[in-house]
TITORSE-448797 format. One record per residue (C-alpha): x, y, z; residue in one letter. Coordinates in steps of 0.05 Angstrom, whole numbers, plus 5000, padded with zeros to 4 digits. Layout:
# TITORSE-448797
XYZA
...
//
This chain:
# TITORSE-448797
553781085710X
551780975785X
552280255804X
551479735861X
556679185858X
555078585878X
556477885911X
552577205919X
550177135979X
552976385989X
559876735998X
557876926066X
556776186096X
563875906104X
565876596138X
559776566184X
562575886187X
569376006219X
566776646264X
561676056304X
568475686304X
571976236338X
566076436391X
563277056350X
555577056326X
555477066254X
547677196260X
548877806310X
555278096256X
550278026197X
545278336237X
549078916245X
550078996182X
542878966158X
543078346130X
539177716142X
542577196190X
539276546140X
546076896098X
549976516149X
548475876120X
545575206132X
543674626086X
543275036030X
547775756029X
543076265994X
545676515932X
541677235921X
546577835907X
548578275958X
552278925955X
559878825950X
560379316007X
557179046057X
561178406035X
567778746042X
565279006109X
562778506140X
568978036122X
573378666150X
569678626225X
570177906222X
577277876213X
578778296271X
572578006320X
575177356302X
582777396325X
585576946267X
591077356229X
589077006173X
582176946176X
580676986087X
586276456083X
583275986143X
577176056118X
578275946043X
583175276063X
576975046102X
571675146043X
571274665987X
568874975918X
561974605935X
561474885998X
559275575962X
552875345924X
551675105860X
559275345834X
561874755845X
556174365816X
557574645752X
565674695743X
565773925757X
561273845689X
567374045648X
570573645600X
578473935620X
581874405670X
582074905618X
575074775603X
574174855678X
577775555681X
574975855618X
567575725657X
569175965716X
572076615690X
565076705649X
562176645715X
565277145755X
561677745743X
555277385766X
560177125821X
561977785842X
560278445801X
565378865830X
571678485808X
575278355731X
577577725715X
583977675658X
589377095636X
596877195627X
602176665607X
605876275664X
612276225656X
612875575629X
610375505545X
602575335549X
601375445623X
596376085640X
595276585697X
588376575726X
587777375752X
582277615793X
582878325823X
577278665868X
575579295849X
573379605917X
580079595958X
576879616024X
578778876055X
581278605992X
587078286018X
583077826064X
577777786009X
583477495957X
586377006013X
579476726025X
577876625943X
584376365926X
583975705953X
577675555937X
578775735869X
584575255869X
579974675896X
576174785836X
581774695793X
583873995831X
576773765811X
581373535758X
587773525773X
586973245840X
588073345914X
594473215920X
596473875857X
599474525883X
600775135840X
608575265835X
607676005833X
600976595863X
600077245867X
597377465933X
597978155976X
602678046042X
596978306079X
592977676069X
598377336113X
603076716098X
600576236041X
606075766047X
602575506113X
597175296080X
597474586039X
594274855981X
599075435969X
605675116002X
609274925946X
609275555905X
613776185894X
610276765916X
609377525890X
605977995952X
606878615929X
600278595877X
593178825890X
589678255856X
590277445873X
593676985809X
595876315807X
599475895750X
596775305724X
601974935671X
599574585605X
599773955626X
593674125684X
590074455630X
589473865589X
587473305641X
579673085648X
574873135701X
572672505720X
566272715708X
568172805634X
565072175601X
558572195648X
552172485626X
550973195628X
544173255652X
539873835647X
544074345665X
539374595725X
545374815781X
547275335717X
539875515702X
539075695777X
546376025773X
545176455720X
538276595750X
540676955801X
545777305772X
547378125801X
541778625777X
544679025721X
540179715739X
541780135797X
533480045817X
533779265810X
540479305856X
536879735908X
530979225903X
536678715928X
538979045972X
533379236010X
530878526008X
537578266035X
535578696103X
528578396095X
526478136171X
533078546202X
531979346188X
529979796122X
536180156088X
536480826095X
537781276029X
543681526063X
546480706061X
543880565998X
548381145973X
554280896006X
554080195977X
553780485908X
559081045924X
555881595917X
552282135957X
544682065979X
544182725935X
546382345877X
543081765893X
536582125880X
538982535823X
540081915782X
534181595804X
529382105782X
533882315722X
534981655689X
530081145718X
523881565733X
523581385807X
524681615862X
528981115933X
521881125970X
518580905911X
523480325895X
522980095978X
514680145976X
514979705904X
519779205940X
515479136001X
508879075963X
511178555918X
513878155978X
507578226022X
503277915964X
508277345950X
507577246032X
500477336037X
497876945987X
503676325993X
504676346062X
501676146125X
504876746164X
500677226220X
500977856189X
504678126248X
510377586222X
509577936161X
509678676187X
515978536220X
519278226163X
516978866125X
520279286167X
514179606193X
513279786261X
505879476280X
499779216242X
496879766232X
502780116192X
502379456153X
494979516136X
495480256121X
500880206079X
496679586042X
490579986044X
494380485998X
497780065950X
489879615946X
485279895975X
484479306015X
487478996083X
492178446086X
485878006118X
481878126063X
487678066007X
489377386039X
481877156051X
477477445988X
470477186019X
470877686074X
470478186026X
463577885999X
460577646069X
//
């Protein structure tokens, strides 16, 4: 089965984060990339799926425009667990660390799609190995440095700041954990493909502090699981194509890449299995977007061209002609049509 793997979007802000720090333009790097440059952050990270790829890719470039050896480990020692959305919002309403770790790996294919998630036993009776390996190879290294010590912040939601894990698994290519406070006190195995650290039975068993406090209404999980990674290749494409929204339309050619495949493929599988065809699935995605903007928002429609992707108004209004018969004026303002 052709798939797109996926990652939230949020996981983009504390890179973006550290590139500013080191004179690079996160906005300009995501634009390269065809994504949006609101995936660099702000108040509020945005937490739609984007394809793994262009994760891995991105986090690649900005590693070497960046100059830090280490740029996944600087930037995952600088990020708190809820720096990266809502995640953090809901591992702090567990009752235990183990609580805790058993949530966050339910979460982490609507974390990250492309990645499995398993537990082996530490090497003390009771304690467990949280695993995480990334399934597309390209970057992984600095991909696993950055996770890893977020992860670990997540787990010092109970056991507080001052815990260390005495023994991780992280690829020598990632750089030198022990320089970092999080990961200094531990033995170390490098020669893995896939991030781990130990957590002993004692840390599984200790409360959040948030244990005994009301749970509320659960809405940072509704929102979570919300926006969890499309499961069909066409819903995938759909988020892909809106990720570039306001920066450049895929082409066929890209969309193929991010799912692995050739554009020939691509289109096979489309038509074969789903019915459609890659210009179909872009002129659905645009439509449905210029009627959310039209009717909700007080945009020009040449704001809303460009956003599109289209290259004047009047590509705009034919293209809306054919899907309505109508024009954008007229969608937007249904008097005209009766005046």
């Amino acid at each position: 089965m052709v798939k797109i793997p996926m990652v939230r979007g949020a996981a983009f802000h504390p890179l973006c984060r550290l590139l500013e720090e080191a004179g690079v333009d996160s906005a300009r790097l995501l634009h390269k990339h065809g994504l949006s440059p609101a995936f660099a952050g702000g108040e509020a990270p945005r937490e739609e799926p984007v394809p793994s790829r262009l994760f891995s890719e991105f986090a690649l470039e900005a590693h070497r425009l960046s100059g830090i050896q280490e740029f996944g480990l600087e930037a995952g020692s600088k990020t708190g667990v809820h720096s990266i959305g809502d995640l953090g919002r809901i591992l702090e309403q567990s009752f235990t660390v183990h609580a805790l770790i058993l949530k966050l790996a339910e979460l982490m294919p609507l974390i990250n799609s492309g990645s499995e998630t398993w537990f082996e036993p530490g090497r003390s009776p009771g304690s467990h190995r949280f695993c995480h390996r990334q399934l597309l190879k390209a970057g992984h290294a600095q991909i696993d440095g950055y996770a890893l010590p977020i992860f670990i912040d997540g787990v010092r939601l109970g056991a507080g700041f001052a815990w260390r894990p005495k023994w991780i698994a992280l690829h020598r290519k990632a750089g030198a954990p022990e320089s970092r406070e999080a990961l200094s006190n531990a033995d170390i195995a490098s020669e893995v493909d896939y991030f781990a650290f130990e957590i002993p039975k004692r840390v599984l068993c200790l409360k959040l502090p948030f244990a005994e406090s009301p749970r509320g209404d659960n809405e940072a999980e509704s929102r979570f699981r919300g926006q969890s990674p499309p499961e069909t290749l066409p819903d995938a494409l759909e988020h892909s194509i809106r990720a570039g929204f306001g920066v450049r339309m895929p082409t066929v050619e890209e969309s193929a890449h991010l799912a692995g495949v050739s554009a020939r493929t691509l289109r096979r599988v489309l038509r074969a299995d789903y019915d459609t065809s890659f210009r179909k699935i872009v002129e659905q995605t645009r439509m449905r977007e210029a009627f959310f903007l039209l009717s909700q928002c007080d945009l020009c429609l040449k704001e809303i061209a460009h956003h599109l992707g289209y290259s004047g108004n009047d590509n705009f209004t034919h293209a809306f002609r054919r899907w309505t018969g109508r024009t954008p004026s007229d969608y937007r303002d249904p008097a005209r049509t009766e005046r």
